[in-house]
C-alpha positions as CSV (number, residue, x, y, z in Angstrom):
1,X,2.5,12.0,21.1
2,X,5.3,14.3,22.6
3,X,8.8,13.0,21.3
4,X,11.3,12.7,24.2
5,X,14.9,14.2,24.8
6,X,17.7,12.5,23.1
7,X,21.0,12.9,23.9
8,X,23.7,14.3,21.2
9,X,25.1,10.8,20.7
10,X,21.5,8.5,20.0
11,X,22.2,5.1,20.6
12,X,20.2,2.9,17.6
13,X,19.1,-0.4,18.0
14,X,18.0,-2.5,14.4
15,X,15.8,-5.8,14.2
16,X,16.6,-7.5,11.2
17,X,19.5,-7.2,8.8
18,X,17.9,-8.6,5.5
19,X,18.6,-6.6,2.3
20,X,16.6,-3.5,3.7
21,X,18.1,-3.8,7.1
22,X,21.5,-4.5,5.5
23,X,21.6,-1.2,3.7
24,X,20.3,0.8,6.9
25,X,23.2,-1.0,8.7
26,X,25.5,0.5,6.3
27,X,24.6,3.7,6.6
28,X,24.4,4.0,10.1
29,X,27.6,2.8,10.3
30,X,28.9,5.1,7.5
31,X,27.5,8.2,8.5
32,X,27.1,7.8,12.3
33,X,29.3,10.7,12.7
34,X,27.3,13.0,10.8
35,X,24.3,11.6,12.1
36,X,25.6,12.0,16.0
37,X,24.5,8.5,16.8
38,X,25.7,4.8,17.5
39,X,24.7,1.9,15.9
40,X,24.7,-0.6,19.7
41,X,22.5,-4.0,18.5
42,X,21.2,-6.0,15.3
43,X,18.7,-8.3,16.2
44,X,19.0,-11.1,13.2
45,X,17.4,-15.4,13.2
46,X,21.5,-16.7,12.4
47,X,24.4,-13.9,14.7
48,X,27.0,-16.7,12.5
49,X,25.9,-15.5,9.2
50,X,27.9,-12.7,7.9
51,X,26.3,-9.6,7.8
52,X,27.6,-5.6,7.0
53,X,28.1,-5.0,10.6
54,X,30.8,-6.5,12.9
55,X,29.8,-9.9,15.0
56,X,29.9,-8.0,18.5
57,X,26.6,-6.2,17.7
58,X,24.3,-8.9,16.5
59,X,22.0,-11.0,18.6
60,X,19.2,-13.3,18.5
61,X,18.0,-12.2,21.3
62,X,15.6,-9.9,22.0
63,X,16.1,-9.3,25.7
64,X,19.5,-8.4,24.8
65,X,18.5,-5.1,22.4
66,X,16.6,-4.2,25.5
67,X,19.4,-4.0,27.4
68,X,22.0,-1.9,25.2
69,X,19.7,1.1,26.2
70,X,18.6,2.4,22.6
71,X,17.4,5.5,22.5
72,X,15.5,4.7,18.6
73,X,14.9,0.7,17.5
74,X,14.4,0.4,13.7
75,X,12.6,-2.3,12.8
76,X,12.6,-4.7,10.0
77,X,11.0,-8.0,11.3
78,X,7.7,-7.4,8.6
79,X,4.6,-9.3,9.6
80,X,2.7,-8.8,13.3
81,X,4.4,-11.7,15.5
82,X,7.0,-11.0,16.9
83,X,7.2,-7.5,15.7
84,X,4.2,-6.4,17.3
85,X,5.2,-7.6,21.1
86,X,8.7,-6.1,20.2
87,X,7.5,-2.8,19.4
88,X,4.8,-2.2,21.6
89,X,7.1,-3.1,24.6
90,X,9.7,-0.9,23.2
91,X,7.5,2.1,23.1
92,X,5.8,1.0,26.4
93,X,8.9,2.3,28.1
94,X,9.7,5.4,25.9
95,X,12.0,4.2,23.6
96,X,11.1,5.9,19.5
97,X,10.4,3.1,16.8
98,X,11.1,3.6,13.3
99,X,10.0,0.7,10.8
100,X,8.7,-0.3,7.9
101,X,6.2,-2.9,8.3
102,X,2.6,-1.8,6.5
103,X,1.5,-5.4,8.7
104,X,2.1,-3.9,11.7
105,X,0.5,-0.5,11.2
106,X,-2.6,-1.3,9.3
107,X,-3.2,-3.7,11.9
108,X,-2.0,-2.3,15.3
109,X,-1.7,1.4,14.7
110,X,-4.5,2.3,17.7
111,X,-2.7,0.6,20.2
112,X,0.9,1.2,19.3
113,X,-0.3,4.6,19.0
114,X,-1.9,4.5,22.7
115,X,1.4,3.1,23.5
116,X,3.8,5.6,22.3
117,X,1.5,8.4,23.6
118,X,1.5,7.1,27.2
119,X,5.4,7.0,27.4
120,X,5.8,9.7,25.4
121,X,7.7,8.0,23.2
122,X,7.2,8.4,19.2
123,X,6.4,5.8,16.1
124,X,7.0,6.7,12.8
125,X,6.2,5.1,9.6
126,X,7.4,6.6,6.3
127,X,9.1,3.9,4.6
128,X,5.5,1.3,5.0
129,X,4.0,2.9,2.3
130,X,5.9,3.9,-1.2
131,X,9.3,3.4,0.4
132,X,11.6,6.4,-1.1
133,X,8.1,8.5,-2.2
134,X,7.1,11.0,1.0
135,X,3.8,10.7,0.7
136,X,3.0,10.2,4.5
137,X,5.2,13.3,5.1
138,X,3.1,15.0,2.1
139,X,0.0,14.1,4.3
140,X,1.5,15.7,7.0
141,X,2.0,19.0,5.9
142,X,-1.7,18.8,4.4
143,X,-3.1,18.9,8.8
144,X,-4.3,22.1,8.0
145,X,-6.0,21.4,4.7
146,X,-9.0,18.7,4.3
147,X,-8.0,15.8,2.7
148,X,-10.7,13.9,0.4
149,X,-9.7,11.8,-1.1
150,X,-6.3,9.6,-1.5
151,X,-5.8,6.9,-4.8
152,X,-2.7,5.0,-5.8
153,X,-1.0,2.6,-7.2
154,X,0.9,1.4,-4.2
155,X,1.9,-1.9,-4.9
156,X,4.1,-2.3,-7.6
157,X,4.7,-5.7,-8.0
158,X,1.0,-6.1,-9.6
159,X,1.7,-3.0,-11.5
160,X,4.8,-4.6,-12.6
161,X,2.4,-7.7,-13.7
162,X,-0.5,-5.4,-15.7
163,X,2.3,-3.1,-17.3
164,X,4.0,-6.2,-18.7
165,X,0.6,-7.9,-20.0
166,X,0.2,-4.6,-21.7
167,X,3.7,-4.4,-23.3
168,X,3.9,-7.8,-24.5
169,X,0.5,-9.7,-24.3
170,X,2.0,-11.7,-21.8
171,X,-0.5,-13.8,-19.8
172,X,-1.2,-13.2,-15.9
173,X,1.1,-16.2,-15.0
174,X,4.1,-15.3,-17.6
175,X,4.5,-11.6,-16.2
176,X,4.3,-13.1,-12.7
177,X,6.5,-15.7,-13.2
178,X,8.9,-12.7,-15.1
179,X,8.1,-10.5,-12.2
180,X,9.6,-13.4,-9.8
181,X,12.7,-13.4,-12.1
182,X,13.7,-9.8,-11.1
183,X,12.7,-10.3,-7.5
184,X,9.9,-8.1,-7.4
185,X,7.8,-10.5,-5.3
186,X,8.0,-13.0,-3.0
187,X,8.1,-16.7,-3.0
188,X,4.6,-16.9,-2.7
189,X,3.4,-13.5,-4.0
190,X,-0.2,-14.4,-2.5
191,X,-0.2,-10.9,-0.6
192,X,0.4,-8.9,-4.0
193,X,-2.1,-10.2,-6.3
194,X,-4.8,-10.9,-4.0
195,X,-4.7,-7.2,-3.2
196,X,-3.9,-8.1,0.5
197,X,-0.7,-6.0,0.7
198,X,-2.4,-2.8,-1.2
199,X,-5.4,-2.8,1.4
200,X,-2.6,-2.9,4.8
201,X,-0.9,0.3,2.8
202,X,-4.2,1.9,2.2
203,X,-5.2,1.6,5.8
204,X,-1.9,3.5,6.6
205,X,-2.5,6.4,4.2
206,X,-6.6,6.6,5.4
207,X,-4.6,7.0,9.1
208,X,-2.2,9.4,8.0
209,X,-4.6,11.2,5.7
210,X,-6.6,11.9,8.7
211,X,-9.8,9.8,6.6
212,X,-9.8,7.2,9.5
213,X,-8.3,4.5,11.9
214,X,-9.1,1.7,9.0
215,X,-7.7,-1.9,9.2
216,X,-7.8,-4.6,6.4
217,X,-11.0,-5.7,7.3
218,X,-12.7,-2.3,6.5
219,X,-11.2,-2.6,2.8
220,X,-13.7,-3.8,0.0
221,X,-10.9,-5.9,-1.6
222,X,-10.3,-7.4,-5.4
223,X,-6.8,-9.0,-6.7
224,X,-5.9,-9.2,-10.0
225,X,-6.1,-13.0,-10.2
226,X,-9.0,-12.9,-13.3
227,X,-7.6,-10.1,-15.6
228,X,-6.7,-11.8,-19.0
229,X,-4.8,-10.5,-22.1
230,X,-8.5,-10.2,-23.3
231,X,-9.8,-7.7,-20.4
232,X,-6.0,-5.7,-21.0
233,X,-6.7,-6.0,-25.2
234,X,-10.2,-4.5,-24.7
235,X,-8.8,-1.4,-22.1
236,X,-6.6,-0.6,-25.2
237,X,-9.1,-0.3,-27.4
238,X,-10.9,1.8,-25.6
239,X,-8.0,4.3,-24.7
240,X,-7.9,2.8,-21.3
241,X,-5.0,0.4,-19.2
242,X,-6.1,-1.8,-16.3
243,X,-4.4,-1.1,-13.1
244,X,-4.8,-1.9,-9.6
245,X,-5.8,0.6,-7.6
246,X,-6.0,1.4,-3.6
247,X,-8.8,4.4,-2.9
248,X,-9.9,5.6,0.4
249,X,-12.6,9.0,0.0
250,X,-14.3,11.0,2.9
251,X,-17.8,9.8,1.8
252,X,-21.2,10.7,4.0
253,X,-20.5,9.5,7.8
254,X,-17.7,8.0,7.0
255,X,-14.8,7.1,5.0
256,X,-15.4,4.7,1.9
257,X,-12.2,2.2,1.2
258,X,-11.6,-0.4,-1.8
259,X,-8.7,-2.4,-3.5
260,X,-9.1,-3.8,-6.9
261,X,-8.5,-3.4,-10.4
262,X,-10.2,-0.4,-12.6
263,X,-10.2,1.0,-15.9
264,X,-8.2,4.6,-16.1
265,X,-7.8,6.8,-19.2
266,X,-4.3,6.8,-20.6
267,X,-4.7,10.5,-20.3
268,X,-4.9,10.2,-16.2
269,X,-1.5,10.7,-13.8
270,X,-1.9,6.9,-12.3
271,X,-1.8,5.6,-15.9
272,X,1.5,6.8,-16.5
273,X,2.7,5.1,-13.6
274,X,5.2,2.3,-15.2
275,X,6.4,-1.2,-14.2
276,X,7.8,-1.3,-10.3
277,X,7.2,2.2,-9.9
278,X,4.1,3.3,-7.5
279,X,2.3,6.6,-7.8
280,X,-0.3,8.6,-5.5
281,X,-3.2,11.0,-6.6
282,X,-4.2,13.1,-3.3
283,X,-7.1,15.3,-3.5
284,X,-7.6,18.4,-0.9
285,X,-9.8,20.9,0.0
286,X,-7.1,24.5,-0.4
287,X,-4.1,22.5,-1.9
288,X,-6.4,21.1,-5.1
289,X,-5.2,17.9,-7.0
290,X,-1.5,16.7,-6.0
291,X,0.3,13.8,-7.6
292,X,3.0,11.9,-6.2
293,X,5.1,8.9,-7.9
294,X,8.4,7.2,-8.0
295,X,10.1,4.1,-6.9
296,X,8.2,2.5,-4.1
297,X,10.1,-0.4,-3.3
298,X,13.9,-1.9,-2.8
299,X,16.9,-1.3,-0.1
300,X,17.7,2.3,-1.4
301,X,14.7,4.0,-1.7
302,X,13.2,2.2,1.7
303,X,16.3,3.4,3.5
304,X,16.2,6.6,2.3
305,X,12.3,7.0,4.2
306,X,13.9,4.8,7.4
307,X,17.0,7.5,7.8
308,X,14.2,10.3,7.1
309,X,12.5,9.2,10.1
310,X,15.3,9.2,12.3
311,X,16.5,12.3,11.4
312,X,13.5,13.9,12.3
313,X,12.9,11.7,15.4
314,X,16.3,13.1,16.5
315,X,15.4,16.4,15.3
316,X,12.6,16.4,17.6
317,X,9.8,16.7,14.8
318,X,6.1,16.9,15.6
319,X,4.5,13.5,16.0
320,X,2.0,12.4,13.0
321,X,-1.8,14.0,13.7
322,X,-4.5,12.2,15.8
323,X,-6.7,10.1,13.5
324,X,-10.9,10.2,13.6
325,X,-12.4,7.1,15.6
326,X,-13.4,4.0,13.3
327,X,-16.9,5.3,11.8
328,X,-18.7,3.0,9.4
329,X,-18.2,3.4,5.8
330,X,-20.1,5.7,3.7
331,X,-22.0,5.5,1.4
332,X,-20.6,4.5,-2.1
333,X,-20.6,6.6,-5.1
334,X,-21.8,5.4,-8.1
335,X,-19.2,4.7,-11.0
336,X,-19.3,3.2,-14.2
337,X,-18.4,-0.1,-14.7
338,X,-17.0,-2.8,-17.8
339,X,-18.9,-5.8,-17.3
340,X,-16.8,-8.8,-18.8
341,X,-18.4,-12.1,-20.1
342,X,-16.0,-14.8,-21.5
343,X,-17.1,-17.8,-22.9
344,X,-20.8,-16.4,-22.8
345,X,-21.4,-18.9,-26.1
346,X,-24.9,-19.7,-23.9
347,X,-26.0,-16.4,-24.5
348,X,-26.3,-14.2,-27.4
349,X,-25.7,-10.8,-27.4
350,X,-28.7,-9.4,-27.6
351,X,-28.9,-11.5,-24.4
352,X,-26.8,-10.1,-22.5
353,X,-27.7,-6.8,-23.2
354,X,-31.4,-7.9,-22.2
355,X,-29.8,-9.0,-18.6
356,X,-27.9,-5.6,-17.9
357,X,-31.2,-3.8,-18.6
358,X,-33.3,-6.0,-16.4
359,X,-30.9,-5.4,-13.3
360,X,-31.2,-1.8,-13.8
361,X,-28.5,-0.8,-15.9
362,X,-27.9,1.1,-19.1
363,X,-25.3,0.2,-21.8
364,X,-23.1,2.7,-22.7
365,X,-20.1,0.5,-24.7
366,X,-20.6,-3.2,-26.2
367,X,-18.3,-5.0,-27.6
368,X,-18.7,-8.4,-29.1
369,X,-15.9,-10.8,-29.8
370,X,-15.5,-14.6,-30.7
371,X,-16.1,-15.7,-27.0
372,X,-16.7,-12.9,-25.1
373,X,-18.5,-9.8,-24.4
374,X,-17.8,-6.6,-22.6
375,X,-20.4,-3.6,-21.6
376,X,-19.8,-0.2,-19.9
377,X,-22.9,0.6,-18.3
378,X,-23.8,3.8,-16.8
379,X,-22.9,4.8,-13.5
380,X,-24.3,2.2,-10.6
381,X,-23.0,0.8,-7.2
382,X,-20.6,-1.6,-7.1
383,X,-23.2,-4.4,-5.7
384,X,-25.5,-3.5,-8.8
385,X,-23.3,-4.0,-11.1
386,X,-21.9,-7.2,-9.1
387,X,-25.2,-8.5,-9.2
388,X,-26.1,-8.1,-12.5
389,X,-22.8,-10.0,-13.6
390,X,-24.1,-13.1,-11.3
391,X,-26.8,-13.1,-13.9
392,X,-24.8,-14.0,-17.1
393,X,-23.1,-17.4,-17.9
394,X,-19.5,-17.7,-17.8
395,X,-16.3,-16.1,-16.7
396,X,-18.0,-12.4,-15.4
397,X,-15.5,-9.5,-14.6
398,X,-16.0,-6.3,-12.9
399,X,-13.9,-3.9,-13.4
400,X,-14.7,0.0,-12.2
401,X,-14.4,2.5,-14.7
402,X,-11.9,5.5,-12.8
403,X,-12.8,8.8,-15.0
């Protein structure tokens, strides 16, 4: 994608003004000057509902954006309809989108890519994973490098969630219900601890890690719905914290993608990644091991990546690289994995540890309490060691073991 000429005074169209778009309103309008550009139209549901910009730009209707000329749209909208049509029509006649919206990309990236490319117009993306953390713009400057492999904690309203189970022995549904309390996730916070939201930001770092164009459906996905005080109990014990973890490696013929919870050593980077916070491990050929982390969500720190953008869209910045075509996934490395049984009263011990050797596996770690049972077995596949749950009674948990 080539970016196009602006003229000194850019002319900046928003869609939506919620609590991310009302902060980027304000400091548009505060620091337009400095900027050399014009706030011209906010696209919001309710133009009567007062918002941090004067009634003579807002609008509820789309057409209307269209028409004040923008030179750069920012949008806000979040989910595919309408943002999708907006965007794609905006960049079908050459005008730059910024936004946020991990939906969008993870989903539509190819052909609002295809899009941009044919008008010459640009789309850029920072603030849809990590908000205030660069990490996209870290990928960037890694084009001449081989990235391997990217793993974070990018969602950190389930990180939130663990970190409080481990602090306080909270259940799942207290630190949830605490989490909801601060406002760290939505009304129904389905997306977050289903994984669903991790797996739309993972596809956007694969993209702009250059490991893939990967959507959602390409992203082995676990939530954190089964992890107990039990499962974060044991991890202690063991010098180890649960956390939920996005990964996407260059593996074989292709790249290899997941979402779900794993066991790290309190010793790693991602472990020390607290509460709300997100963090990202990147691993490169020349540039070695890099960690990234910070806050990854909120007004400030997403409108900090949003003005980023623009700044370098005005700038005239190079576009983000081409990505590889879609390629299968490659083959999976093997990993260790804790094996959780609860309420396994059917079975002995001795039992279970008869069931993991006859699908394969070796026991590395048992431990045996009133009604449960957890085993680190030595390094299989994922489906192995999936498989070899489904053969125990009970409650069975699988949890990766990240070294």
């Amino acid at each position: 994608m080539i970016s196009r000429a602006i003229q000194p005074r850019a002319r900046v169209a928003l869609l939506g003004c919620g609590n991310v778009g009302g902060e980027v309103a304000r400091r548009l309008t505060e620091d337009s000057a400095r900027l050399g550009l014009e706030l011209v139209r906010v696209l919001v549901r309710d133009p009567a509902r007062r918002r941090p910009v004067g009634p003579d730009l807002l609008t509820d209707r789309f057409d209307e954006v269209v028409a004040s000329a923008p030179d750069i749209v920012i949008e806000l909208l979040g989910g595919l309809a309408p943002a999708a049509e907006y965007v794609e029509s905006l960049l079908e006649i050459g005008v730059h989108v910024v936004t946020a919206n991990k939906t969008l990309v993870a989903h539509r990236a190819g052909a609002l890519a295809a899009a941009a490319e044919a008008s010459g117009a640009t789309l850029a993306y920072e603030a849809s994973v990590c908000a205030g953390v660069p990490v996209l713009a870290a990928l960037r400057q890694l084009e001449g490098d081989r990235v391997r492999a990217v793993r974070g904690i990018v969602n950190g309203s389930c990180n939130y969630i663990l970190c409080r189970m481990e602090e306080s022995g909270l259940t799942l549904g207290e630190a949830l219900r605490e989490a909801a309390g601060r406002g760290l996730v939505e009304p129904d916070p389905s997306a977050d601890i289903s994984g669903r939201d991790s797996a739309e930001k993972l596809c956007v770092l694969a993209r702009a890690a250059g490991l893939g164009d990967l959507t959602p459906a390409d992203v082995d996905r676990t939530g954190i719905e089964s992890i107990t005080p039990g499962d974060i109990r044991s991890a202690a014990r063991a010098s180890r914290v649960v956390r939920l973890l996005a990964e996407v490696e260059a593996a074989g013929d292709g790249p290899r993608a997941r979402v779900g919870p794993v066991l790290l050593p309190r010793t790693h980077p991602l472990a020390s990644v607290r509460r709300e916070e997100n963090g990202v491990f990147v691993e490169a050929d020349l540039a070695g091991e890099l960690f990234f982390r910070g806050r990854g969500a909120g007004p400030g720190p997403t409108a900090s990546a949003i003005l980023g953008d623009l700044v370098r869209i005005l700038g005239g910045a190079a576009p983000p690289r081409a990505v590889q075509p879609r390629r299968a996934c490659g083959p999976e490395v093997p990993r260790r994995h804790a094996i959780r049984v609860t309420a396994a009263t059917a079975m002995a011990p001795r039992g279970v540890l008869e069931t993991i050797r006859e699908s394969g596996l070796v026991a590395e770690e048992v431990e045996v309490s009133t009604n449960s049972a957890t085993v680190v077995a030595r390094a299989s596949t994922r489906g192995t060691a999936l498989a070899c749950a489904a053969a125990l009674p009970g409650e069975r948990l699988v949890l990766p073991i990240v070294e």
